[in-house]
C-alpha positions as CSV (number, residue, x, y, z in Angstrom):
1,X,-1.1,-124.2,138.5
2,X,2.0,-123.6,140.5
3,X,4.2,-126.4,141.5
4,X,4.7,-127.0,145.2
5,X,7.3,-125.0,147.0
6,X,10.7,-127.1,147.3
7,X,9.9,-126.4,151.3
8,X,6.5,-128.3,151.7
9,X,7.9,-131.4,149.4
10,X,11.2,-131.8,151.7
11,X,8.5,-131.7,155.0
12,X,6.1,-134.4,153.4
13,X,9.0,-136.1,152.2
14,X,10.6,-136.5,155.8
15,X,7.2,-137.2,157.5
16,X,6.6,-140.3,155.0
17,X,10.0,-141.8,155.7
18,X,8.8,-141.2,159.7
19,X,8.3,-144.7,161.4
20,X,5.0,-145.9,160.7
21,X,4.0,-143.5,158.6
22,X,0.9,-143.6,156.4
23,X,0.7,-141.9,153.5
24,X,-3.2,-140.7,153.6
25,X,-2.1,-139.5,157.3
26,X,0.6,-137.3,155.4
27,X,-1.3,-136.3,153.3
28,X,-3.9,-135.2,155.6
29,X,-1.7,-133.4,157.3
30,X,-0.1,-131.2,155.1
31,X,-3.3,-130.4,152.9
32,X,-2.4,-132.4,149.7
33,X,-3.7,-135.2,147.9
34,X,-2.5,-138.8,148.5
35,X,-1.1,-139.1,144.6
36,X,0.8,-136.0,145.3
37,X,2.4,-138.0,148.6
38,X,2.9,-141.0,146.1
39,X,4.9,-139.6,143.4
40,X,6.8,-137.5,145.4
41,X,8.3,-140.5,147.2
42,X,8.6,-142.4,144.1
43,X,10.3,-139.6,142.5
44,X,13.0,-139.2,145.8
45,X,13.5,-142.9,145.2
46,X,14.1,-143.2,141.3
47,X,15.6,-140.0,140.9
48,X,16.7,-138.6,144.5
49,X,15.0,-135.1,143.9
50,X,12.4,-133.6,145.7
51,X,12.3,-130.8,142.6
52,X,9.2,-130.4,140.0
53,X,9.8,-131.7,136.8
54,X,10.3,-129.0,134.5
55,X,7.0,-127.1,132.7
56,X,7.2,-128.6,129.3
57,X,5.6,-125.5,127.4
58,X,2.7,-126.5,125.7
59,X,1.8,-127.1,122.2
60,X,3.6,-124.8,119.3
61,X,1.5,-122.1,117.3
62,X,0.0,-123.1,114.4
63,X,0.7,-119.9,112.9
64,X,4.7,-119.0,112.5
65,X,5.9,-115.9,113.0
66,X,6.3,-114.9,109.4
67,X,2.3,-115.9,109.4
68,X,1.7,-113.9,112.6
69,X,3.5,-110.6,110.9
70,X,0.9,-110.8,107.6
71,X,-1.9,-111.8,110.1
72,X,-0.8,-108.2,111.7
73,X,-0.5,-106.3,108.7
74,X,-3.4,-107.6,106.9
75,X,-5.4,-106.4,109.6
76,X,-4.3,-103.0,109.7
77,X,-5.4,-102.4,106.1
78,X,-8.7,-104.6,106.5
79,X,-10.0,-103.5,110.2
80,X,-13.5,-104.1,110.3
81,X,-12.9,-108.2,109.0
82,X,-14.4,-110.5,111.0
83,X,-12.4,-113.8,112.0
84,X,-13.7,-115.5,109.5
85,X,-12.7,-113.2,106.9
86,X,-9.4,-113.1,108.0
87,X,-8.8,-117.0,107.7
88,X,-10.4,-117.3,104.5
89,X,-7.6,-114.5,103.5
90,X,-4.8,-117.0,104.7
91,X,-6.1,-119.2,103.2
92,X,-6.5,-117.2,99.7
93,X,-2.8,-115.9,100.0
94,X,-1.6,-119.7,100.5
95,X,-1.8,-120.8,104.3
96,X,-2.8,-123.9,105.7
97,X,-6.4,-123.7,106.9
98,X,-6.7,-122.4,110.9
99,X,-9.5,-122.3,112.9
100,X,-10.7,-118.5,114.6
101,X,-9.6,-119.6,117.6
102,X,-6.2,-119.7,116.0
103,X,-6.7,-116.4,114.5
104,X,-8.1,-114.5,117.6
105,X,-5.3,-115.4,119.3
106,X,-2.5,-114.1,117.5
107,X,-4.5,-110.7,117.4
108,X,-5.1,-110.8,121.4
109,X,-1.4,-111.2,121.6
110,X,-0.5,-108.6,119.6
111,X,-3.5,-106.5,121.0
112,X,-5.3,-106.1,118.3
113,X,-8.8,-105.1,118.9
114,X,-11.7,-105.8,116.3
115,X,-14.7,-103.7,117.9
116,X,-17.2,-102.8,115.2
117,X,-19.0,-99.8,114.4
118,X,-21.6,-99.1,117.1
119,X,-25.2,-100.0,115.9
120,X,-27.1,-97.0,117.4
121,X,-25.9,-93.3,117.4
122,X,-24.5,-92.7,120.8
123,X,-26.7,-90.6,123.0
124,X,-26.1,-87.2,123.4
125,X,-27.0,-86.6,126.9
């Protein structure tokens, strides 16, 4: 989710400092929640910016990208191995254990596409 645009905090920030201002009436007004009113003028008074705090990123890959480059390759000779094949051959050639999830992703972001053989002849009409 998108922060809010510098814009709409400096106009909620101004109508809460409005004489007998409420802050559910604010909020109300402007279309966001009261604990969005709340910290933003807790944050103008602690810190005296109206600015988002920074994204902070997420969590880091459990797979490096050393890991991520065998991952790759080990895939190209081995394409038909299914996810869990794949971990239990990190895990034979010395890696930590990682779940499929783990695995899948590192193939989706390199675009890696397992699709099996199809089960039926394709029709020829």
């Amino acid at each position: 989710m998108k922060p809010y645009s510098l814009d709409l905090r400096t106009r909620v920030a101004i109508a809460c400092h409005a004489p007998g201002a409420c802050k559910t009436e604010v909020a109300h007004r402007f279309g966001v929640s009261r604990s969005f009113v709340k910290d933003l003028v807790r944050r103008q008074a602690t810190t005296g910016s109206l600015a988002p705090k920074p994204a902070r990123g997420g969590r880091a890959r459990y797979l490096d990208a050393d890991a991520q480059a065998w991952l790759v390759a080990y895939v190209g000779q081995h394409a038909d191995a299914t996810l869990a094949e794949l971990g239990a051959a990190w895990q034979a050639q010395g890696g930590r254990p990682v779940g499929q999830t783990c695995i899948w992703q590192v193939l989706d972001a390199h675009r890696l596409r397992r699709k099996k053989k199809a089960t039926t002849p394709r029709n020829a009409t």
